[in-house]
C-alpha positions in Angstrom: -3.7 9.3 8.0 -2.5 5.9 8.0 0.3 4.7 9.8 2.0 1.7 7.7 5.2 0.1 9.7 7.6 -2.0 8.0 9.5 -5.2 9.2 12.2 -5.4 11.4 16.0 -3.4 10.4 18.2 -5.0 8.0 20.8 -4.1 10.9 19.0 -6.8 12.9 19.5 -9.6 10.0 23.1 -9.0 9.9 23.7 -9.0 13.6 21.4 -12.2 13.3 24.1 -13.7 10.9 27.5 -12.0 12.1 26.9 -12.8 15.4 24.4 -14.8 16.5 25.8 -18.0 14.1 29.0 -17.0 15.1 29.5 -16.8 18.5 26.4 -18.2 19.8 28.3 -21.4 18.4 30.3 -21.1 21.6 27.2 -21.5 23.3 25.8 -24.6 21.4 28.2 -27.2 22.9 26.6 -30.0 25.2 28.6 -29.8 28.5 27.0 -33.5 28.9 29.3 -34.1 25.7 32.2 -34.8 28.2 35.5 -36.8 27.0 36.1 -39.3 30.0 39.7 -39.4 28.9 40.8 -41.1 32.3 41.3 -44.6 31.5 44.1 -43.2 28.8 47.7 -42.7 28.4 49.1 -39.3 28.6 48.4 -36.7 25.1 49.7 -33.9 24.4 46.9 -32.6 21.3 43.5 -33.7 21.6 40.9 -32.0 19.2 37.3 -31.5 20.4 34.9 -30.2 17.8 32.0 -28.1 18.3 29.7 -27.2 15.4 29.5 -27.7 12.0 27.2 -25.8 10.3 25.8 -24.1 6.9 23.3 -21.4 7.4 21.2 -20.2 4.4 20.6 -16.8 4.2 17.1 -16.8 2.6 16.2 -18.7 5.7 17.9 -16.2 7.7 16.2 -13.0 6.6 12.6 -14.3 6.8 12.8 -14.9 10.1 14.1 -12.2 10.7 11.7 -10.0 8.3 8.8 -11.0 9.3 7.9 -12.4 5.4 8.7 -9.4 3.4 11.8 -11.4 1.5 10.5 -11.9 -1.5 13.0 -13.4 -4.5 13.2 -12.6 -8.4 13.3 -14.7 -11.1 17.1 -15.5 -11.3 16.9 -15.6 -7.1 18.0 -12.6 -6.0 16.7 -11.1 -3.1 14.7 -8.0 -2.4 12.5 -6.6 0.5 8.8 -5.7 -0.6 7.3 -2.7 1.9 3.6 -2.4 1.1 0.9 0.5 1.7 -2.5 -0.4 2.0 -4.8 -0.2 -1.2 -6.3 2.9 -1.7 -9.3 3.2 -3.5 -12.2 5.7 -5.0 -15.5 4.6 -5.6 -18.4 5.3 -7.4 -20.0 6.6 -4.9 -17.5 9.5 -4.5 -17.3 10.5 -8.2 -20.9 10.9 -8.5 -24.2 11.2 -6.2 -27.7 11.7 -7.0 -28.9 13.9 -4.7 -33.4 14.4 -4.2 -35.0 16.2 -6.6 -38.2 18.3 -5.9 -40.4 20.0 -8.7 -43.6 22.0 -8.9 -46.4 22.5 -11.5 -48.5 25.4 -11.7 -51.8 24.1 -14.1 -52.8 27.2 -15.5 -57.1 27.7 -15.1 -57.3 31.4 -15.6 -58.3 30.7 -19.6 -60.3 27.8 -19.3 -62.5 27.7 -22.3 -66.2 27.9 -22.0 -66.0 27.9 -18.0 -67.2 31.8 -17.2 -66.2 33.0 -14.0 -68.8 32.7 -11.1 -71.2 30.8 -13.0 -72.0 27.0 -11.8 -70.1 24.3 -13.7 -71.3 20.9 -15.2 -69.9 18.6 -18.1 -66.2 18.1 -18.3 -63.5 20.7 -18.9 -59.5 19.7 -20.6 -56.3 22.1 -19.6 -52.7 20.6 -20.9 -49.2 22.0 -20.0 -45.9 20.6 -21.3 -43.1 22.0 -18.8 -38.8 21.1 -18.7 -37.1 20.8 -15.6 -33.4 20.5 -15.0 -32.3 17.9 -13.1 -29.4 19.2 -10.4 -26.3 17.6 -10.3 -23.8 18.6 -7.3 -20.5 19.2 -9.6 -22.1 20.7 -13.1 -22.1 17.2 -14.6 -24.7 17.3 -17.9 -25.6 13.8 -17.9 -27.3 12.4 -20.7 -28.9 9.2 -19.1 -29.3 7.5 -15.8 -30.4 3.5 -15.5 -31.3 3.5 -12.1 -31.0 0.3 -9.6 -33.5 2.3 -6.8 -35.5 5.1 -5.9 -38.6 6.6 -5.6 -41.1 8.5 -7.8 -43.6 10.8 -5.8 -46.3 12.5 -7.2 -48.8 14.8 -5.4 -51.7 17.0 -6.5 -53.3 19.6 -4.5 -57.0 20.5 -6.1 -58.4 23.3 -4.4 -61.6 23.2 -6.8 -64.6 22.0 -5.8 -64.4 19.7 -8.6 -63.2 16.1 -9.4 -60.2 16.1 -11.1 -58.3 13.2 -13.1 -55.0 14.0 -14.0 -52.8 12.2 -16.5 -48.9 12.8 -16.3 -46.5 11.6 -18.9 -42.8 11.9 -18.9 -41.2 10.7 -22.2 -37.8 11.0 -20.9 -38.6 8.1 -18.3 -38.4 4.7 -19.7 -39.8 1.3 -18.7 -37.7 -0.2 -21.6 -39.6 1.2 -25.1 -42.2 2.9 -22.8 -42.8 6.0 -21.4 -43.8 6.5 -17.4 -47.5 7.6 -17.8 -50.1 7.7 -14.8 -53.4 8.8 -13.8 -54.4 10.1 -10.6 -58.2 10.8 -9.6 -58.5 13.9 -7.3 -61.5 14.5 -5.4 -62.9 18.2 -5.4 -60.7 20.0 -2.4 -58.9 17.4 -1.6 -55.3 16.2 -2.1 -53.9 12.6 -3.8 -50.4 11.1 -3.7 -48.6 8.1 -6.2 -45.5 6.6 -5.5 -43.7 4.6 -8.4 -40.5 2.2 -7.6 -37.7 3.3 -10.0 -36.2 0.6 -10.2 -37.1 -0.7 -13.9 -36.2 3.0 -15.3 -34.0 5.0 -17.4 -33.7 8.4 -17.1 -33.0 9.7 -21.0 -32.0 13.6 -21.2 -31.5 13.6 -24.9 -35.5 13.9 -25.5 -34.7 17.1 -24.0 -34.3 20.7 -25.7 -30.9 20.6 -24.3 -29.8 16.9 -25.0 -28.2 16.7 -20.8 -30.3 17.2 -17.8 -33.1 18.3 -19.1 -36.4 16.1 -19.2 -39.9 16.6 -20.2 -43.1 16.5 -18.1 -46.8 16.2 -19.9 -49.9 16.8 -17.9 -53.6 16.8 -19.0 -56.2 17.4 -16.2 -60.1 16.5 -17.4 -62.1 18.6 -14.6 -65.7 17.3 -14.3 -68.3 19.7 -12.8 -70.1 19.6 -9.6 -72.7 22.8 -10.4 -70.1 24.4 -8.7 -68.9 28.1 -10.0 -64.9 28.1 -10.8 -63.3 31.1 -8.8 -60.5 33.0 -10.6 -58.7 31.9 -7.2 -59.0 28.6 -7.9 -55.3 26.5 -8.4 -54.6 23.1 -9.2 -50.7 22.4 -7.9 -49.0 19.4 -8.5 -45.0 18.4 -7.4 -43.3 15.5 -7.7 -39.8 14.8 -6.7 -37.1 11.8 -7.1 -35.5 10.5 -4.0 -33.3 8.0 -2.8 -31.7 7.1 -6.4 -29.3 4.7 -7.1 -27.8 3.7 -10.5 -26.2 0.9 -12.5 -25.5 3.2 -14.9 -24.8 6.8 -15.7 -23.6 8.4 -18.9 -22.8 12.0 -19.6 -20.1 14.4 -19.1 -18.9 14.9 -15.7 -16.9 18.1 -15.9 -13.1 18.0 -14.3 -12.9 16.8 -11.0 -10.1 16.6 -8.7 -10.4 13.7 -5.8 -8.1 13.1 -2.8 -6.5 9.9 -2.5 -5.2 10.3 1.4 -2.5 10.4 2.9 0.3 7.4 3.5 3.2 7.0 5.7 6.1 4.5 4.8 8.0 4.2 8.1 11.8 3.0 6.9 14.1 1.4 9.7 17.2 0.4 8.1 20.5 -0.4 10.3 19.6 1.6 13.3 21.4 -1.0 15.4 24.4 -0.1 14.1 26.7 2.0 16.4 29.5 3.1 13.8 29.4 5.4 11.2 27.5 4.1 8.5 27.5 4.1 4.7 25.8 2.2 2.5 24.3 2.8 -1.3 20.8 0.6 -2.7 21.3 1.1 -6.1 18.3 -0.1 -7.4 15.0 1.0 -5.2 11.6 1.3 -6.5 8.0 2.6 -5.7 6.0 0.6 -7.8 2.3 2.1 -8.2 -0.4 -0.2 -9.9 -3.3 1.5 -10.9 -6.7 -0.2 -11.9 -9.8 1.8 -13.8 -13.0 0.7 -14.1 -14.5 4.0 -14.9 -15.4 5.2 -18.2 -12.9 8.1 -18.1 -9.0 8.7 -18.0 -7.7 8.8 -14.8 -4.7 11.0 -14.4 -3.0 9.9 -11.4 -0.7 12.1 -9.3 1.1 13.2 -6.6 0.2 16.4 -4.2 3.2 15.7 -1.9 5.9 13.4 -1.4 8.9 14.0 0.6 11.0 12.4 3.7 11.2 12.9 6.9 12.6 11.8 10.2 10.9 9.3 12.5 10.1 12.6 14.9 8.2 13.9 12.0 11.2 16.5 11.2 10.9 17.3 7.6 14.4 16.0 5.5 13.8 16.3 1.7 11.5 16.3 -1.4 10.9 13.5 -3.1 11.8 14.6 -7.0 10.5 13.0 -10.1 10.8 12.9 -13.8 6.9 13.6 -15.0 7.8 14.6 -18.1 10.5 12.2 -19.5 12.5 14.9 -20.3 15.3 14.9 -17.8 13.1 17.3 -15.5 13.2 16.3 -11.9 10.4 17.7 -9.9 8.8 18.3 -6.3 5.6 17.4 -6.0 2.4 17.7 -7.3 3.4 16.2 -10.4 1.0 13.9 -12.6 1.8 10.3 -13.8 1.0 9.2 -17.6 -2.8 9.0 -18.3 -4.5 5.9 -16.9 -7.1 4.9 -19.8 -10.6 4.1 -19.5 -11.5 0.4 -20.5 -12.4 -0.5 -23.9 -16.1 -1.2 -22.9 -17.9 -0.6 -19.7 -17.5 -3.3 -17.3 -13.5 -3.8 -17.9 -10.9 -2.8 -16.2 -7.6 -1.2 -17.1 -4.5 -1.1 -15.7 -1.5 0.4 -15.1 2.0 0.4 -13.5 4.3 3.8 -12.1 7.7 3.2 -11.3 10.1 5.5 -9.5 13.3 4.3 -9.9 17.1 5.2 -10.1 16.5 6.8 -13.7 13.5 8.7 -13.3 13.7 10.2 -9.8 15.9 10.9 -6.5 14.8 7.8 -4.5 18.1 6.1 -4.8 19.7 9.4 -2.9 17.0 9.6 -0.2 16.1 6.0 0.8 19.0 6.1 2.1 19.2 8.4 4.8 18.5 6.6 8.0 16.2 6.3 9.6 13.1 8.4 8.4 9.9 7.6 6.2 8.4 8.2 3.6 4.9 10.4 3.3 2.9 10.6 0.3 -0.1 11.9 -0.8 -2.0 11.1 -4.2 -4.7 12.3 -6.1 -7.2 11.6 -9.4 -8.1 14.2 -12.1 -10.5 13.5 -14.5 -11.4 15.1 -17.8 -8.9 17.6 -18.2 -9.3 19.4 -20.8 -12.6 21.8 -20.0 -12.9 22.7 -23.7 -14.9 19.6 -25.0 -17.6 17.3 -24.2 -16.5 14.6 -22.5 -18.3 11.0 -23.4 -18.0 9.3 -19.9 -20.1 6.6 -17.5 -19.9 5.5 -14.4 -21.2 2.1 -13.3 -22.3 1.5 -9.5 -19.4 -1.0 -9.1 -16.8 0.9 -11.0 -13.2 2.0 -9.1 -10.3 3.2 -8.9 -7.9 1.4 -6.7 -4.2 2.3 -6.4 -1.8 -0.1 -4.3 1.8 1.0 -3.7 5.2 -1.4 -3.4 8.7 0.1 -2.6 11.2 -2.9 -3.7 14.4 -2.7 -1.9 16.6 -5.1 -3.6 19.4 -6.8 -1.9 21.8 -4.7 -4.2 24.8 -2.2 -3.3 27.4 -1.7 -1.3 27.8 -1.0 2.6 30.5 -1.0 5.1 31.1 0.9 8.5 28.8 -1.5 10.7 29.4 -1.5 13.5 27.7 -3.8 16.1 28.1 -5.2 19.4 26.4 -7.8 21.6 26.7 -9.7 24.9 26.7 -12.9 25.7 26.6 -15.2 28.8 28.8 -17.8 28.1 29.7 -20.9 30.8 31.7 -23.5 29.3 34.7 -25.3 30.9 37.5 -26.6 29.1 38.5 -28.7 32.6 35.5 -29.9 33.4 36.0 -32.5 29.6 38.3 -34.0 31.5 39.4 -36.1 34.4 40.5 -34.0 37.9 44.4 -34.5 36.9 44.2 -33.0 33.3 46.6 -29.6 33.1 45.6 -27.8 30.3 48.6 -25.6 29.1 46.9 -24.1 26.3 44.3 -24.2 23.8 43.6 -23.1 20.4 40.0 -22.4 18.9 40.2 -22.8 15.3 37.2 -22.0 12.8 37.1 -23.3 9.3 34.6 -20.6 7.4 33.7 -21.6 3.7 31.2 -18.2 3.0 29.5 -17.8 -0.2 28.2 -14.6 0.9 29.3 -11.3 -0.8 30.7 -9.7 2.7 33.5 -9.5 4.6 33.4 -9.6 8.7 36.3 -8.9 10.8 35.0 -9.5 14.6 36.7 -9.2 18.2 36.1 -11.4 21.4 36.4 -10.1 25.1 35.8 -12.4 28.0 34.4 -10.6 31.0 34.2 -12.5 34.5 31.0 -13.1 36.5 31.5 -8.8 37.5 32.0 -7.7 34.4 35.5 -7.5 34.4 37.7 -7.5 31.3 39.6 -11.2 31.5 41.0 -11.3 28.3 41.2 -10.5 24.5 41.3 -13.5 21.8 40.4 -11.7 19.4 41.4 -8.5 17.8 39.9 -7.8 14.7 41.1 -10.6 12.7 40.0 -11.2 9.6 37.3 -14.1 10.3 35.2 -14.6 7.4 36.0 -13.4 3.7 33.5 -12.9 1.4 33.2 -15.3 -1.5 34.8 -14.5 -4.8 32.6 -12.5 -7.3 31.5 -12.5 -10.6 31.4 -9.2 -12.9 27.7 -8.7 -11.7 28.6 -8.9 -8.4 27.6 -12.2 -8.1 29.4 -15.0 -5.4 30.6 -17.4 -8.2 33.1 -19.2 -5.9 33.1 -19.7 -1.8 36.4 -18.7 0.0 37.5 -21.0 2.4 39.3 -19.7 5.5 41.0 -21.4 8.3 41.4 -19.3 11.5 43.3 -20.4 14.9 42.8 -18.3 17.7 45.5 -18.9 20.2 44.8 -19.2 23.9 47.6 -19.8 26.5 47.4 -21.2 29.6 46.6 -18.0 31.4 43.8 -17.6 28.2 42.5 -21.2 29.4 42.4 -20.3 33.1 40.2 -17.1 31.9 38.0 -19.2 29.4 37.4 -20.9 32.5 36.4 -18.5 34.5 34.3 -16.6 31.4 30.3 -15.5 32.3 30.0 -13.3 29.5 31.7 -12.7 25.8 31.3 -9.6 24.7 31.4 -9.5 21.1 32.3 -6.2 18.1 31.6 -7.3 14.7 32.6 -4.6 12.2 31.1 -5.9 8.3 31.7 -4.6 5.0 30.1 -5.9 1.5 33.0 -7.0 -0.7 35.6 -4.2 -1.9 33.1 -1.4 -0.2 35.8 1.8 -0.9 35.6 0.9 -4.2 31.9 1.1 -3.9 31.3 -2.3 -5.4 27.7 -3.3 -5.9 26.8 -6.7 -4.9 23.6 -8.8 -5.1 22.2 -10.9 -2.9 20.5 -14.2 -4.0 18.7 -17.2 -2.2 21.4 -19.9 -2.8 23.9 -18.1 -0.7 25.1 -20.6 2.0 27.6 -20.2 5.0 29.3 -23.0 6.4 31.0 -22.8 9.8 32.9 -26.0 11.2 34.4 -25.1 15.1 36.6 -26.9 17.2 38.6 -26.4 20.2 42.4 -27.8 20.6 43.8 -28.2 23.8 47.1 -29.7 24.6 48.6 -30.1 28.3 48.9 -33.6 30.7 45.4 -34.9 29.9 43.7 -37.9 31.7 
């Protein structure tokens, strides 16, 4: 079982872009950036700005997705989770295991040769036997073209005669012609023949049976010694097949049901998120692409498929509409057929998709957090009631490789996120030691063309941890853009925010180690459940400044 882990949390990009751009803005102003004001008259207003900046969310999310952001043709924006490949070779359909055979040459009615008596001249005994060759699954192959492997042939003569023996096996070609040998055995003694394989095909047809079967031919001339011939007399030979290979096999090879494995999706959306959390994707997918390079139909399935928690806590089947019929269904359940190619060597292909329409993965992905677990399988040849025409070459394969798309597309609201920050700027120390600063306003100028609204709050804490002051309490500080019918940002919002900070406030910004910061975020018009997309030409701009006005030198 393999363990696949996906990306960081979308949580983690949105507290990248509500608050880090936000309020780490507070943090980006050069204290060397001081206003010597000294040499001046007396103001009452002085504006100091901050930052001014525009933040592109496609820039955003891959850094913070570790490069699954991937964007569509009319750039919107989707996350890509990917399994590795899995695969089934040929290797694992078919094996051709060693064969072992024995031959009995029958000498109890030689002709001419009495029992007992000494033997000269030259003596003929043919056999023409079948053997089956084994195959581990009941495949009735028809031909093999082999790429190795060894022929063996051994005779035992226990005569005390010279023996030659021819062996022919028409069913084993060398191109046009048949395997034929000849093997010289001397009286009581035992010979041996190895032939490389190869250069051969292996043709059942010229069998009785037309699979399986082949033919062997023997003739064995026995030339006598003066010898008598004794009734227990045997002449033996076997021969066996090892250590095959094959470019090619063609046959029938019976049903078959092969396991895929076993993968695990691991799913870590918004777990930073504190609040009670809702949020729809209304359009997920699990895209399976399917290649075939075998001569057969492969029908693809699945044996399992269900969520569960990150504990390994089981939380719900996975359903699916196998049929097209309107029939959702637990696992196993079979995708459509998977043809063969048109012509061995091809490849075909094909694509799965579980979507919205045709299954429950819009209702479980998401529950959070959890992942998903799946396992898949390959039948082959079905239907048991006729004979299948397949092959199998030695490079042929099926490989399946999985994609869930989780584009940027729904609704949410009910984040709820918080952060702290050390924080250390002065508001005294941009001016001269005689400036009194009675106040100070912080004013942000927000033009979002994001689909999402953020209201956010601002605590300074002292270098203890103590609770200063509040300048912030959830106001309204970034509205999303203005949408289209399709959910689409077709005009920025602009929105000018002043933050008002007294003199006791500036005293406190003064003293301020840390800002503590609660973001709550919702996508635009979320209790209406409003989808939204999100595309790659969404922009943020953020301009800050700081106003101070007091007896300022």
């Amino acid at each position: 079982m393999k363990m696949v882990t996906l990306g960081p949390s979308i949580m983690k990009k949105f507290k990248f872009i509500f608050i880090s751009v936000i309020v780490l803005t507070l943090l980006n102003c050069n204290k060397s950036d001081t206003v010597d004001l000294s040499s001046l008259q007396t103001y009452h207003h002085v504006a100091i700005p901050l930052v001014s900046a525009e933040i592109d969310i496609q820039d955003m999310l891959e850094r913070d997705t570790g490069g699954v952001v991937s964007t569509g043709n009319q750039g919107e924006l989707f996350l890509v989770y990917t399994t590795p490949p899995m695969s089934m070779s040929a290797s694992e359909v078919i094996t051709l295991s060693d064969q072992s055979f024995d031959i009995d040459i029958p000498l109890g009615s030689l002709s001419g040769v009495p029992a007992g008596i000494p033997f000269t001249g030259t003596v003929t005994v043919q056999d023409t036997s079948s053997y089956d060759f084994m195959f581990p699954n009941g495949e009735e192959l028809t031909s093999i073209d082999f790429s190795s492997g060894l022929l063996t042939i051994s005779v035992d003569n226990s005569l005390s005669h010279e023996v030659s023996m021819t062996f022919t096996i028409p069913s084993l070609l060398d191109g046009a012609s048949p395997f034929t040998d000849v093997l010289v055995v001397p009286a009581n003694n035992t010979a041996i023949t190895q032939v490389n394989l190869s250069s051969y095909d292996l043709d059942f047809t010229q069998g009785n049976v037309g699979f399986n079967e082949f033919i062997v031919q023997t003739e064995a001339t026995i030339t006598g010694s003066g010898a008598p011939i004794s009734s227990t007399d045997n002449l033996t030979m076997s021969f066996g097949m090892s250590s095959m290979n094959f470019n090619q096999i063609n046959g029938d090879l019976k049903y078959q049901h092969f396991d895929l494995g076993t993968e695990e999706t691991v799913f870590d959306i918004f777990q930073s998120s504190f609040g009670a959390l809702s949020f729809q994707l209304t359009n997920p997918e699990i895209r399976l692409d399917i290649t075939n390079s075998f001569g057969f139909d492969v029908y693809m399935g699945m044996d399992s498929m269900y969520y569960e928690d990150l504990s390994g806590n089981f939380i719900d089947h996975i359903l699916y509409d196998s049929t097209a019929q309107g029939n959702l269904q637990q696992a196993p359940f079979y995708f459509p057929v998977v043809n063969q190619p048109a012509t061995p060597g091809g490849t075909s292909t094909s694509s799965i998709v579980m979507n919205a329409s045709n299954s429950s993965i819009d209702e479980l992905i998401n529950a959070t957090p959890k992942q998903m677990v799946f396992s898949s399988s390959a039948s082959i040849n079905l239907d048991t009631n006729i004979t299948n025409s397949n092959y199998v070459l030695s490079n042929s394969e099926i490989s399946v490789s999985s994609e869930i798309l989780l584009p940027l597309e729904g609704y949410a609201g009910g984040w709820a996120l918080g952060d702290t920050l050390a924080f250390d700027f002065k508001v005294d120390e941009l001016f001269s030691s005689n400036t009194t600063i009675e106040e100070s306003v912080i004013k942000f100028v927000t033009t979002n063309g994001w689909p999402i609204e953020v209201a956010f709050t601002l605590e300074l804490l002292d270098g203890s941890g103590s609770l200063l002051t509040s300048i912030a309490n959830q106001e309204l500080i970034i509205e999303s853009g203005m949408l289209d019918a399709s959910g689409k940002v077709e005009t920025p919002t602009t929105k000018v925010t002043e933050l008002f900070c007294d003199s006791t406030c500036v005293n406190n910004l003064n003293e301020t180690k840390f800002v503590v910061i609660n973001v709550s975020a919702n996508t635009d018009d979320f209790s209406n459940q409003r989808a939204v997309k999100i595309y790659n030409d969404y922009k943020l701009g953020i301009d800050m400044a700081i106003m101070v006005a007091g007896r300022i030198f």
